[in-house]
DSSP file (Angstrom, degrees, kcal/mol; ACC not computed):
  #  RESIDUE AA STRUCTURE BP1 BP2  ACC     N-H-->O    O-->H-N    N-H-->O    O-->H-N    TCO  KAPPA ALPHA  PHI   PSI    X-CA   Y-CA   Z-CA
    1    1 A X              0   0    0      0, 0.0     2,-0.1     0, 0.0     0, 0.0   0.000 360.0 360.0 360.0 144.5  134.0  125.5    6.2
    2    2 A X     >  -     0   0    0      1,-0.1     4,-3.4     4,-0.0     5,-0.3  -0.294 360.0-113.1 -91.4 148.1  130.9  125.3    8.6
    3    3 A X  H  > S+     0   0    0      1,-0.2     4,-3.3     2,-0.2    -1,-0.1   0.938 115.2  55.8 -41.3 -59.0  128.8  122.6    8.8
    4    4 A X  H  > S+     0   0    0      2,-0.2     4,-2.3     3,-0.2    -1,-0.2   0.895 108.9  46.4 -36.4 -63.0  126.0  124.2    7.4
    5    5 A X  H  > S+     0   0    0      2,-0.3     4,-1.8     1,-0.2     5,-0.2   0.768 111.4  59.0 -89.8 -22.2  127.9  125.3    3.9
    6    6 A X  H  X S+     0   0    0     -4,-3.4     4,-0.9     2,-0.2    -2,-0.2   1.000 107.7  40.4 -66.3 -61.0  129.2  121.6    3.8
    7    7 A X  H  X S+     0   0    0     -4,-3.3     4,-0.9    -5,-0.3    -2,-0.3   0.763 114.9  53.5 -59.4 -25.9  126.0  120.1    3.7
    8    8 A X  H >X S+     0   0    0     -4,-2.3     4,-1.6     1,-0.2     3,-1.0   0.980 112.0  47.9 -69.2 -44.5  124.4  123.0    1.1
    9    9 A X  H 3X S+     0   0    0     -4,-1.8     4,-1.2     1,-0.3    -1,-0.2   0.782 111.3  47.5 -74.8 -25.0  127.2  122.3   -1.1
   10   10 A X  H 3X S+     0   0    0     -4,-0.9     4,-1.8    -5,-0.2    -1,-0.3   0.841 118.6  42.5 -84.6 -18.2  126.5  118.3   -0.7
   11   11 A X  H <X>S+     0   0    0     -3,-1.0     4,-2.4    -4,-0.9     5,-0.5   0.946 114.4  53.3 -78.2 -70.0  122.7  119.0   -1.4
   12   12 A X  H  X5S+     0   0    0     -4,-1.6     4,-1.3     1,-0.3    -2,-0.2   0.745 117.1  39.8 -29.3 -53.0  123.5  121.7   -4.5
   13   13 A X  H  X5S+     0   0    0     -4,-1.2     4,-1.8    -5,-0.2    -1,-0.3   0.938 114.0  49.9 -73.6 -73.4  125.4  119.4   -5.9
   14   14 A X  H  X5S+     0   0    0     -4,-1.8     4,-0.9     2,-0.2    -2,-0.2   0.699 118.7  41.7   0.7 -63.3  123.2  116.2   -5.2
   15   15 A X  H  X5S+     0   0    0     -4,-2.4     4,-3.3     2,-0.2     5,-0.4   0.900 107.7  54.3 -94.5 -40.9  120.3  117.9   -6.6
   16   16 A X  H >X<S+     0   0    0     -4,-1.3     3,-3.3    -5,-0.5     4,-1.1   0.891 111.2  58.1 -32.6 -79.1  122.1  119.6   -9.5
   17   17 A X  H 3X S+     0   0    0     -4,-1.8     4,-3.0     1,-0.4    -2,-0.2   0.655 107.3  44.8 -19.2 -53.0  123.1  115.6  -10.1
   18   18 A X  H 3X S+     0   0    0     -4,-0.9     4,-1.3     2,-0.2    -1,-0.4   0.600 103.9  58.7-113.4  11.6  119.8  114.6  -10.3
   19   19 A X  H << S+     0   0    0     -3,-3.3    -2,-0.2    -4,-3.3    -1,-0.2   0.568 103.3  52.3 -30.7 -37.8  118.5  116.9  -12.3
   20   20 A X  H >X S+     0   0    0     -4,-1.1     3,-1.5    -5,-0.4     4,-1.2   0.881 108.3  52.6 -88.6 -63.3  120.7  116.1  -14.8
   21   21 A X  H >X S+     0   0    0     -4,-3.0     3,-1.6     1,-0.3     4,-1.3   0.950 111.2  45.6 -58.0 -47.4  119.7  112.4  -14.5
   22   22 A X  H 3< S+     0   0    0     -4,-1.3    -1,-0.3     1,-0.3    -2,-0.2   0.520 108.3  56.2 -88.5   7.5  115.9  113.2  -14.9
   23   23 A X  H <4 S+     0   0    0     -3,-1.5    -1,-0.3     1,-0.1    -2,-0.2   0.684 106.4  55.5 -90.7 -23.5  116.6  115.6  -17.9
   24   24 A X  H X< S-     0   0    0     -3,-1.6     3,-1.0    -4,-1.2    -2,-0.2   0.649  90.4-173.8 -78.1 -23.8  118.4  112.5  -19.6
   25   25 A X  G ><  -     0   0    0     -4,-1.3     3,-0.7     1,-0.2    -1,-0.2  -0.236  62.5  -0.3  76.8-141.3  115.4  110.3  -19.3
   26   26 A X  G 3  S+     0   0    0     -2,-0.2    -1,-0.2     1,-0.2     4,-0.1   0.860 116.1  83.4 -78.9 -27.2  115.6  106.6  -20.2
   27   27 A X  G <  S+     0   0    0     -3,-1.0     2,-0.5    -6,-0.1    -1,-0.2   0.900  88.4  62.1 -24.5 -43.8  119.5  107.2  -21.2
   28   28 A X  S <  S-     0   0    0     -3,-0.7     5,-0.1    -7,-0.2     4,-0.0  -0.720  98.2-100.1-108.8 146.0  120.3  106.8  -17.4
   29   29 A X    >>  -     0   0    0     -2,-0.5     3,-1.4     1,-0.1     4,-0.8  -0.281  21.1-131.5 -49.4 133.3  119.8  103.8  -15.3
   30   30 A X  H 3> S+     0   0    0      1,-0.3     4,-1.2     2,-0.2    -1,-0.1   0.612 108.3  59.9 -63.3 -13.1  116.8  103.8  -13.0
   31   31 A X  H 3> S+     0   0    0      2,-0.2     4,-1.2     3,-0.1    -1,-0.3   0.496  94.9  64.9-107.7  10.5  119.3  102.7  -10.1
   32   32 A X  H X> S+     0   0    0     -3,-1.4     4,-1.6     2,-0.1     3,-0.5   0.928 104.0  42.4 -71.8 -57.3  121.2  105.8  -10.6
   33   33 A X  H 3X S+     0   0    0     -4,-0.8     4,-2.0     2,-0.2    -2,-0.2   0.541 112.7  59.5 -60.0  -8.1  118.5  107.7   -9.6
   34   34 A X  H 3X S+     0   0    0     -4,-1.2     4,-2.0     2,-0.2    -1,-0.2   0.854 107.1  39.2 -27.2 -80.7  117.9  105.3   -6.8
   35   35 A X  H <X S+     0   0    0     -4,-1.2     4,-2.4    -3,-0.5    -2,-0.2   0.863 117.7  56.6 -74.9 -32.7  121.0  105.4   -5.0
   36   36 A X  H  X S+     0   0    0     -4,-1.6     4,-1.6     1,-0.3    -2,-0.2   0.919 115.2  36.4 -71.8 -54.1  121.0  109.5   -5.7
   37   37 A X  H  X S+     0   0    0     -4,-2.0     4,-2.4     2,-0.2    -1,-0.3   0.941 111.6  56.1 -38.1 -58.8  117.7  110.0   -4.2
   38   38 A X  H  X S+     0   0    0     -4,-2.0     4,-1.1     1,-0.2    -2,-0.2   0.885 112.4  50.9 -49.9 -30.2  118.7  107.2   -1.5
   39   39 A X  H  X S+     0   0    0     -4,-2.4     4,-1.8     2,-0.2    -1,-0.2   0.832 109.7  45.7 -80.4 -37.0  121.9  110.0   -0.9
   40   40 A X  H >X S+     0   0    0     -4,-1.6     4,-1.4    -3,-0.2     3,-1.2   0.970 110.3  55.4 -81.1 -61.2  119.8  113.2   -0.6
   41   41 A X  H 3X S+     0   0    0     -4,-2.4     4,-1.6     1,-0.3     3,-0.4   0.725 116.1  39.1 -32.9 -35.8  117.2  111.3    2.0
   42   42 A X  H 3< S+     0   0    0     -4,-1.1     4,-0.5     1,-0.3     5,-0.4   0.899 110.6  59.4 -86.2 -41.6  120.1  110.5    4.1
   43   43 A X  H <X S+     0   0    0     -4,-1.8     4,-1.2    -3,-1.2    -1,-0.3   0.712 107.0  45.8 -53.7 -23.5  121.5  113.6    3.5
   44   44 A X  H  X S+     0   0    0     -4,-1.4     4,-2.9    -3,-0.4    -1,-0.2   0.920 102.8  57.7 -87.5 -49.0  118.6  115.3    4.9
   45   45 A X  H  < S+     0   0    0     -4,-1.6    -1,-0.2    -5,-0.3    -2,-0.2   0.313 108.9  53.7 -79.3   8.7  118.1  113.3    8.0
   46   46 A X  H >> S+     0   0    0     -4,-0.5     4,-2.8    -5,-0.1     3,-1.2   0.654 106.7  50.2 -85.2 -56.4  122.0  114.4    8.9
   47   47 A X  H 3X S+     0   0    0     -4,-1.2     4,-1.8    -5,-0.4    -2,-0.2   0.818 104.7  54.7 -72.2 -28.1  121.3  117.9    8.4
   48   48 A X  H 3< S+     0   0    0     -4,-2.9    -1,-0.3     2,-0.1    -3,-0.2   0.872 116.2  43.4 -51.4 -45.4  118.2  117.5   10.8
   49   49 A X  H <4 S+     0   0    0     -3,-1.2    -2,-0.2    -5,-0.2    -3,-0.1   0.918 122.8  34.5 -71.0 -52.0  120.9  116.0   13.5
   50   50 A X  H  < S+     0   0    0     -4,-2.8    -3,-0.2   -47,-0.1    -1,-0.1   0.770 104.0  80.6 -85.8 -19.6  123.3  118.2   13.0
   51   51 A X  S  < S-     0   0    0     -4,-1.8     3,-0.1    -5,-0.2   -48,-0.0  -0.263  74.2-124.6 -68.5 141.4  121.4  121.7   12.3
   52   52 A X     >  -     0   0    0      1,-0.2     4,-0.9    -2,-0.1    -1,-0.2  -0.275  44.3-110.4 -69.9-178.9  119.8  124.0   14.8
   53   53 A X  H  > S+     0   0    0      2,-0.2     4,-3.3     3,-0.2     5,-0.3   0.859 124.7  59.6 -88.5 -42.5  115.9  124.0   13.1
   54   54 A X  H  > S+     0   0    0      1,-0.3     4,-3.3     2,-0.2     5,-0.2   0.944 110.8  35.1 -54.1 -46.5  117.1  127.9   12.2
   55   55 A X  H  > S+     0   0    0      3,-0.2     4,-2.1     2,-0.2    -1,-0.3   0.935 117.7  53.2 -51.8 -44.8  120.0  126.5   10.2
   56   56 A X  H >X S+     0   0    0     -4,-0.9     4,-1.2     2,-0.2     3,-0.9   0.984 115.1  42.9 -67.4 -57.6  117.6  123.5    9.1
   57   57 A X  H 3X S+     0   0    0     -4,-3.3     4,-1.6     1,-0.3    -1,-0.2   0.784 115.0  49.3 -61.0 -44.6  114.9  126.4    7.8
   58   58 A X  H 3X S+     0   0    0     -4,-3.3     4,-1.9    -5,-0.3    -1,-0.3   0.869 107.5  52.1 -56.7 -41.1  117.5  128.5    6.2
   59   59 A X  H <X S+     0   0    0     -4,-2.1     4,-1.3    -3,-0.9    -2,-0.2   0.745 109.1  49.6 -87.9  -9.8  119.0  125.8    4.4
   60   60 A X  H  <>S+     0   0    0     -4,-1.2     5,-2.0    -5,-0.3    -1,-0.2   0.899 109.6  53.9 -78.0 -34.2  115.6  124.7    2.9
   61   61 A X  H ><5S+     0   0    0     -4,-1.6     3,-0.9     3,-0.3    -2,-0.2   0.804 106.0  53.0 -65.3 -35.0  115.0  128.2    1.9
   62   62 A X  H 3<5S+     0   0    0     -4,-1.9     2,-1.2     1,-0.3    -2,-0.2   0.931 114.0  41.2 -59.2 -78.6  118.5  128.2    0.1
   63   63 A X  T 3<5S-     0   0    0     -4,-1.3    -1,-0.3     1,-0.1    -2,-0.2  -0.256 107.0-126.3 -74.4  40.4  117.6  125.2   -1.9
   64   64 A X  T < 5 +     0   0    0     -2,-1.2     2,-0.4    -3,-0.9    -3,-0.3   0.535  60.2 141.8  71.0  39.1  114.4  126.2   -2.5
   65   65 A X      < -     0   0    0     -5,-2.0     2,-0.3    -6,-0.1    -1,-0.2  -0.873  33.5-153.2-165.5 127.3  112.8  122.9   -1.2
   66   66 A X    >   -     0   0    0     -2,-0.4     3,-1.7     1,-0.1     5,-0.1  -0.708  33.0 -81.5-108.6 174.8  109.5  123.0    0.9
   67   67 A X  T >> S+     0   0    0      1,-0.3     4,-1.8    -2,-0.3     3,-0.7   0.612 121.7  41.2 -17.2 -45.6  108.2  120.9    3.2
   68   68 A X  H 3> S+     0   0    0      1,-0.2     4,-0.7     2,-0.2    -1,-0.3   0.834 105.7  62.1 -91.8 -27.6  106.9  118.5    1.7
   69   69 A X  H <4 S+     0   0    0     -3,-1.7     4,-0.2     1,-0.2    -1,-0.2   0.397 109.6  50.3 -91.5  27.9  109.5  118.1   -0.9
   70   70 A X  H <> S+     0   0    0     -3,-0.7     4,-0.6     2,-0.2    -1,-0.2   0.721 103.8  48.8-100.4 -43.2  111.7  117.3    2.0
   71   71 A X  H  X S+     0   0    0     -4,-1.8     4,-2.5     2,-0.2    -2,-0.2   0.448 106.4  68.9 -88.9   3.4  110.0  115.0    3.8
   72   72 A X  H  X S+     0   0    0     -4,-0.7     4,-0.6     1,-0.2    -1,-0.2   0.919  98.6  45.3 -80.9 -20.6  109.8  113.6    0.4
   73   73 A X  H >4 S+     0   0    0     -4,-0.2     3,-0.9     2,-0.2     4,-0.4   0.790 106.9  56.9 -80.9 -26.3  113.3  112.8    0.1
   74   74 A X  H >< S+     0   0    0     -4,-0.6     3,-2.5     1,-0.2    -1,-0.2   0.994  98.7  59.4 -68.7 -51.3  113.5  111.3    3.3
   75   75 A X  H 3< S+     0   0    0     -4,-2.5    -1,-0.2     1,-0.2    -2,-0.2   0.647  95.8  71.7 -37.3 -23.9  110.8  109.0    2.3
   76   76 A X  T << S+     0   0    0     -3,-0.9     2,-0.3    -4,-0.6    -1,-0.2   0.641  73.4  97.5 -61.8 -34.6  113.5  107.9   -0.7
   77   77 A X  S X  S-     0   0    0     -3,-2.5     3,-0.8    -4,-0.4     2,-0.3  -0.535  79.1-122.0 -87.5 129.4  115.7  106.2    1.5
   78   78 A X  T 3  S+     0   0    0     -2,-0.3     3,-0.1     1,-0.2    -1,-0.1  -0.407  83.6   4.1-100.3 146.5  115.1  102.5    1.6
   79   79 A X  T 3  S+     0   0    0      1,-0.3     2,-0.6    -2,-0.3    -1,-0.2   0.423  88.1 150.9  99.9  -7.2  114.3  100.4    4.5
   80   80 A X    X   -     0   0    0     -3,-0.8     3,-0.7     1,-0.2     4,-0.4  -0.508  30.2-164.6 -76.9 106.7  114.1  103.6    6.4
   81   81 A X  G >  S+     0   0    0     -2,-0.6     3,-0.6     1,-0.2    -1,-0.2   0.736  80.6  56.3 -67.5 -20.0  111.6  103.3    9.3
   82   82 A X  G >  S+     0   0    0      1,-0.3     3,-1.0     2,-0.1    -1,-0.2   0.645  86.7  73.6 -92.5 -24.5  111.2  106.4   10.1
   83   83 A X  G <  S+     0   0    0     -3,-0.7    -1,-0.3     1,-0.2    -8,-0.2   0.834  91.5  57.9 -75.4 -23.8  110.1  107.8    6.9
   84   84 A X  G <         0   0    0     -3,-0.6    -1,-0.2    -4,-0.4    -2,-0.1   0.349 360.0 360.0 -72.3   4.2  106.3  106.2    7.0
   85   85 A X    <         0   0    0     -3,-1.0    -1,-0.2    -4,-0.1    -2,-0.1   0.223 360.0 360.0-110.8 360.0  105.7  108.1   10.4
C-alpha cells in the first residue's frame, strides 16, 4: 500500500472517528476529542512532508476538506509552533 492510500485511510478513519464523537455530544469526554483532533493535526503536517503538493491536493479533494479546514486542524495540535504562522 502507497503512502498516499495509507495516510487517506488514517484520515477516513480519523475523521469518521470524530464525527462520531461530535454526534454523541456531552456523552464523550472533551479530551477524546482533544487527543483526536491533536491526531489529525499531526497527521496532516506528515502528509505535507511526505506528499508531492499534487498528492497533498488530491488527497484534500478526497476527503473533501478545504483549505482552511486544514490548516484548521493543524492549528489543533498543542504546543505546535508552527500553527500560529
Amino acid at each position: 500500500m502507497s503512502v498516499f492510500e495509507q495516510l487517506k485511510n488514517l484520515f477516513m478513519d480519523d475523521l469518521q472517528a470524530l464525527r462520531q464523537l461530535k454526534k454523541h455530544g456531552w456523552f464523550v469526554w472533551p479530551m477524546e476529542r482533544v487527543v483526536k483532533q491533536e491526531h489529525l493535526g499531526r497527521c496532516c503536517y506528515l502528509a505535507e512532508e511526505l506528499l508531492s503538493e499534487d498528492e497533498l491536493q488530491q488527497m484534500k479533494a478526497q476527503l473533501a476538506l478545504s483549505n482552511l479546514q486544514w490548516h484548521s486542524l493543524k492549528t489543533k495540535v498543542s504546543g505546535d509552533r508552527h500553527a500560529k504562522s
